[in-house]
C-alpha positions in Angstrom: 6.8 -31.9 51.9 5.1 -32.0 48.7 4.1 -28.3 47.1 0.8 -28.6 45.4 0.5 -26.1 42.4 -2.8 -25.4 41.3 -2.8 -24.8 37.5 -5.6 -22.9 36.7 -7.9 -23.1 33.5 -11.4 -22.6 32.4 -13.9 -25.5 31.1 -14.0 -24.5 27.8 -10.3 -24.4 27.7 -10.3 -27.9 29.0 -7.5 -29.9 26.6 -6.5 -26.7 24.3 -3.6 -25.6 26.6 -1.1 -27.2 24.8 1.4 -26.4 27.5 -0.3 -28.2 30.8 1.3 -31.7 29.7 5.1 -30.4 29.7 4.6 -28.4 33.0 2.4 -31.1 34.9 5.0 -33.6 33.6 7.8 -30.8 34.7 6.3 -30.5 38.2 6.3 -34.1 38.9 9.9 -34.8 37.8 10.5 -32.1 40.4 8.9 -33.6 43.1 5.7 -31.7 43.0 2.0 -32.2 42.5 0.2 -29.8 39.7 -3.3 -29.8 39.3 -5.2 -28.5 36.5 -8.4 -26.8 38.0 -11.2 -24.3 36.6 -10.8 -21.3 38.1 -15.0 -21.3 38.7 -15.4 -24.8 40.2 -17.1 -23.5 43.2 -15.8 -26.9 44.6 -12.1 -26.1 44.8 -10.5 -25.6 48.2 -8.0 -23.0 47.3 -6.1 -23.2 50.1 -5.1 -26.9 49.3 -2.9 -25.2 47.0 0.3 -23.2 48.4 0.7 -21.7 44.6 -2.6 -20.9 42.3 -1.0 -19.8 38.6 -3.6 -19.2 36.0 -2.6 -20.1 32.7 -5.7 -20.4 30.8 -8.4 -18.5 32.5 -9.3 -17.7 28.7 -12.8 -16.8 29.3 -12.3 -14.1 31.9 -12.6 -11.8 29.3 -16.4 -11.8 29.2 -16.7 -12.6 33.0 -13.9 -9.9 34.2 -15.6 -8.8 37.7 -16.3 -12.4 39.0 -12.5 -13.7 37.5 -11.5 -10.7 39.3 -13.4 -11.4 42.4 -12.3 -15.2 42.5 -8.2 -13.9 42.2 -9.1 -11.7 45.4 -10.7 -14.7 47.1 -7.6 -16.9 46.2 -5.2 -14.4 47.3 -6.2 -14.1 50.8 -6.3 -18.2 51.0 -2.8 -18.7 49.2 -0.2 -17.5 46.9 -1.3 -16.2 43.3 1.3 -16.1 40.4 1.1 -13.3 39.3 0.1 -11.5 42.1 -3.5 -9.8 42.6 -2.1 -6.1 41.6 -0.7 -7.8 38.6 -4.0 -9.3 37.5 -6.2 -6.3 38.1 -4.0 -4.5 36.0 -3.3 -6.7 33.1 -6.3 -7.6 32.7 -7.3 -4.5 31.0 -5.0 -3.2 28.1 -5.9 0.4 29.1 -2.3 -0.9 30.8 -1.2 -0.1 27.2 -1.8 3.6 28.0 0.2 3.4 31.2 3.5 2.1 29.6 3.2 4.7 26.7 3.4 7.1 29.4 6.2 5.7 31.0 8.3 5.5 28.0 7.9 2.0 26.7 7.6 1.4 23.0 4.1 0.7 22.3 2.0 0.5 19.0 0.1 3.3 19.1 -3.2 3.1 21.0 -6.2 5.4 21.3 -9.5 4.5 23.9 -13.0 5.1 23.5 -14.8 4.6 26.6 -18.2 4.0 27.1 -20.8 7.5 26.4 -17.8 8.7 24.5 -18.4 9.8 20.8 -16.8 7.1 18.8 -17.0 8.8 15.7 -15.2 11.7 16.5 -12.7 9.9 18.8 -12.5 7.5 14.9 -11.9 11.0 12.9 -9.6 12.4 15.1 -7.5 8.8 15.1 -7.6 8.4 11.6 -6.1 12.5 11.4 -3.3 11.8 13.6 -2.3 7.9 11.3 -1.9 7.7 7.4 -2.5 3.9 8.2 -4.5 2.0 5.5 -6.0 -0.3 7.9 -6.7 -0.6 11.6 -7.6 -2.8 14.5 -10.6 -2.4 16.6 -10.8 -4.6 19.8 -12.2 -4.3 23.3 -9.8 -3.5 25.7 -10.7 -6.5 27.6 -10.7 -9.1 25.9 -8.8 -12.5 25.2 -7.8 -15.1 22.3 -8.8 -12.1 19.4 -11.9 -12.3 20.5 -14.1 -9.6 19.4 -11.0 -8.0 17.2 -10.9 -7.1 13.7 -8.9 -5.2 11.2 -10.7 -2.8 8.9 -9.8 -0.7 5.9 -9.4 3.0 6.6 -12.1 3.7 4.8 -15.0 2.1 5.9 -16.2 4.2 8.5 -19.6 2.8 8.8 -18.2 -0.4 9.3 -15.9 0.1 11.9 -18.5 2.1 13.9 -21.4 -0.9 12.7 -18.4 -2.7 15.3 -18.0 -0.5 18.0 -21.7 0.1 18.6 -22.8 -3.2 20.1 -19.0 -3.4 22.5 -19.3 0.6 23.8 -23.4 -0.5 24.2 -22.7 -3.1 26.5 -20.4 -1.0 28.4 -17.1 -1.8 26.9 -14.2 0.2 26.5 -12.9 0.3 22.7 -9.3 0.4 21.7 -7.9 1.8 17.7 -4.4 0.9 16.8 -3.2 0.9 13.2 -2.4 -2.1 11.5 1.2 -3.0 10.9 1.4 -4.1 8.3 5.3 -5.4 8.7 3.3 -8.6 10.9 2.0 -9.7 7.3 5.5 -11.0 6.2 7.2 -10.9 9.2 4.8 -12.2 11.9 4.8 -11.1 15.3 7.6 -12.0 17.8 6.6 -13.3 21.3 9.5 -13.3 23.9 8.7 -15.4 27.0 10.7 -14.6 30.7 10.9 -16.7 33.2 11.5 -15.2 36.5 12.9 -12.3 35.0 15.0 -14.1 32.8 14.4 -14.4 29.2 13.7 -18.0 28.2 12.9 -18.4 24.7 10.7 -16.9 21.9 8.5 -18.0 18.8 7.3 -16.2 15.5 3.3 -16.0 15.2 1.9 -15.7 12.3 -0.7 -12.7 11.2 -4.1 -13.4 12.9 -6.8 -10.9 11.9 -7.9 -11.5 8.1 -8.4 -7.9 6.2 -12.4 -7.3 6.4 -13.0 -10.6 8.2 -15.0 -11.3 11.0 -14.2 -11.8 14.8 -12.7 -15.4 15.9 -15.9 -17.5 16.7 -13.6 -19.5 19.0 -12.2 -19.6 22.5 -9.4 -17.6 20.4 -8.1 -17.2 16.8 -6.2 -20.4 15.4 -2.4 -19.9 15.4 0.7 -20.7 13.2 3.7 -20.9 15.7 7.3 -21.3 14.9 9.9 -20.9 17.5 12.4 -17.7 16.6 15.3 -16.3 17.8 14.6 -12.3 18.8 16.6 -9.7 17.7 19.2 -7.9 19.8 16.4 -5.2 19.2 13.6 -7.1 20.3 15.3 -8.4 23.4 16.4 -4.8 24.0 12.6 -3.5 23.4 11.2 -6.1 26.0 13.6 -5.2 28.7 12.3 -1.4 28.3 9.0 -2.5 28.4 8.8 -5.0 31.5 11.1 -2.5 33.2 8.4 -0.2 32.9 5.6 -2.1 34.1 4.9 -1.2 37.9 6.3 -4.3 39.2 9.1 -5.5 41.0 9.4 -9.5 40.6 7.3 -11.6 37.7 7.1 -14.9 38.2 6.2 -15.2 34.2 6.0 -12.5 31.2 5.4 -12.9 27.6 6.3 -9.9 25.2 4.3 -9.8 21.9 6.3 -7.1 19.5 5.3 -5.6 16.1 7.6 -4.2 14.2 6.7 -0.4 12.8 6.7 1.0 9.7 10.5 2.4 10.7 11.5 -1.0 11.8 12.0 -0.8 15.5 10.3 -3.1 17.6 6.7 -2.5 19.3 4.3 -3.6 22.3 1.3 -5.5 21.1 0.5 -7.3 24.2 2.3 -7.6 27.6 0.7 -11.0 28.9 1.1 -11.1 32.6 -2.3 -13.1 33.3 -3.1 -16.0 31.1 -0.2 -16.1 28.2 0.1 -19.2 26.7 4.4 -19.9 26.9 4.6 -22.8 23.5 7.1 -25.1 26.3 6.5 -27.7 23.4 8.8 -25.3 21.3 11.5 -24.7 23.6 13.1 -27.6 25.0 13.4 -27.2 28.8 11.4 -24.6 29.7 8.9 -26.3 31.0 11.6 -27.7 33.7 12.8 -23.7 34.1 9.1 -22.6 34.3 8.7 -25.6 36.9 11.9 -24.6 39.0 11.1 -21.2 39.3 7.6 -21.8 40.7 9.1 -24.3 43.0 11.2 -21.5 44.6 9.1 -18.5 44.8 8.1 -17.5 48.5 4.9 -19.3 49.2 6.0 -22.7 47.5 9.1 -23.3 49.5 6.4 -24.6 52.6 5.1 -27.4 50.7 1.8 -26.8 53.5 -0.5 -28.4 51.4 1.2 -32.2 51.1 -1.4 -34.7 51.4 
């Protein structure tokens, strides 16, 4: 029996996903049929499909609610990889707050919600960090969209950005820049099935005083990189903390901190783009992992 995988994207994403050609190519070679598909084609039959993974859903960001309502639709028809609890949750970085709590090694996030005083919320943030810069971003959001880093002091410009995301009902997240990702760059471990599989450097992304990414997301410079024994120690305390038993994929994005030690940027659950094309044979270990997760071992949907 042939398991179809459904390998889901979004139309503007269409031929940016640099890692669809090594897993298609992976999935055949195993025996399977993967199929790239927009998660919003209204003409998708879903349960065709006895896995759904999305992998570049990259516009959900803007269009959370229906992505989120089209994940529950899918789960009742078939399996999703990550599973729907995972999505809800990762979708919205307030999971940030939730993993501080439980003792994972974050970079330092505050939250102003919608109705909220941003200004005071900014005061009392810049109190509590002597950082010379900081990051404003939604806290959902995709691809550095709607991110920027802004000098300490220039209040009226950090607010100037906040205004128009809180006015349109979106929560707002302050973390301060480290500034260790200028020279160093920012480490992105990738697991497979629980497993570590291999990591690459990314270079800085947010320009000092520049504007938001205009594009689906900001352009990157990726090199692969071996982690640190403290990096790989760091993303074992953080996944460990995350309310789930069994990922099917994880990506790890660490800062270092002004001390050195190894911190949470992202925890990409969802959508993370996995650079296959820098890590021989994980595509094939991505690919052999979906092939035996529960759901996939029916090959119901061979045609």
């Amino acid at each position: 029996m042939t398991v179809a995988v459904a390998l889901v994207t979004a139309r503007a994403a269409r031929g940016l996903d640099e890692d669809m050609p090594p897993l298609t190519a992976a999935l055949a070679a195993a025996g399977a049929r993967g199929e790239i598909v927009d998660w919003d084609d209204a003409g998708v039959d879903w349960a065709l499909f006895d896995l759904v993974v999305p992998r570049s859903a990259w516009d959900y960001a803007e269009r959370l609610p229906e992505f989120l309502a089209w994940a529950e639709r899918v789960a009742r028809l078939t399996t999703l990889v990550n599973p729907l609890p995972v999505v809800r949750w990762n979708t919205d970085k307030h999971y940030l707050g939730a993993l501080t709590r439980a003792g994972a090694p974050v970079v330092p996030t505050w939250y102003i919600e919608p109705g909220e005083s941003a200004g005071r919320t900014l005061d009392a943030f810049l109190a509590a960090h002597a950082c010379r810069e900081l990051v404003v971003k939604p806290a959902v959001g995709a691809g550095s969209r709607d991110a920027r880093r802004h000098v300490r002091a220039d209040r009226a410009g950090i607010l100037a950005h906040m205004g128009p995301l809180l006015a349109a009902w979106r929560s707002v997240m302050l973390q301060p820049y480290l500034e260790s990702v200028d020279a160093q760059g920012e480490t992105a471990l990738m697991y497979i099935d629980g497993r570590f599989s291999h990591a690459i450097r990314k270079g800085a992304l947010l320009p000092s005083g520049g504007p938001s990414t205009a594009g689906l997301f900001a352009p990157e410079t990726i090199v692969p990189r071996a982690p640190a024994a403290d990096e790989l120690a760091a993303a074992e305390r953080i996944l460990s903390a995350a309310p789930f038993e069994r990922l099917l994929y994880a990506r790890v994005d660490l800062l270092r901190d002004a001390a050195g030690a190894p911190r949470l940027l992202e925890l990409e659950l969802t959508e993370p783009s996995f650079f296959l094309a820098h890590a021989p044979g994980s595509a094939e270990r991505f690919a052999a992992a979906l092939l035996a997760y529960p759901g996939a071992a029916s090959g119901a949907s061979n045609m």
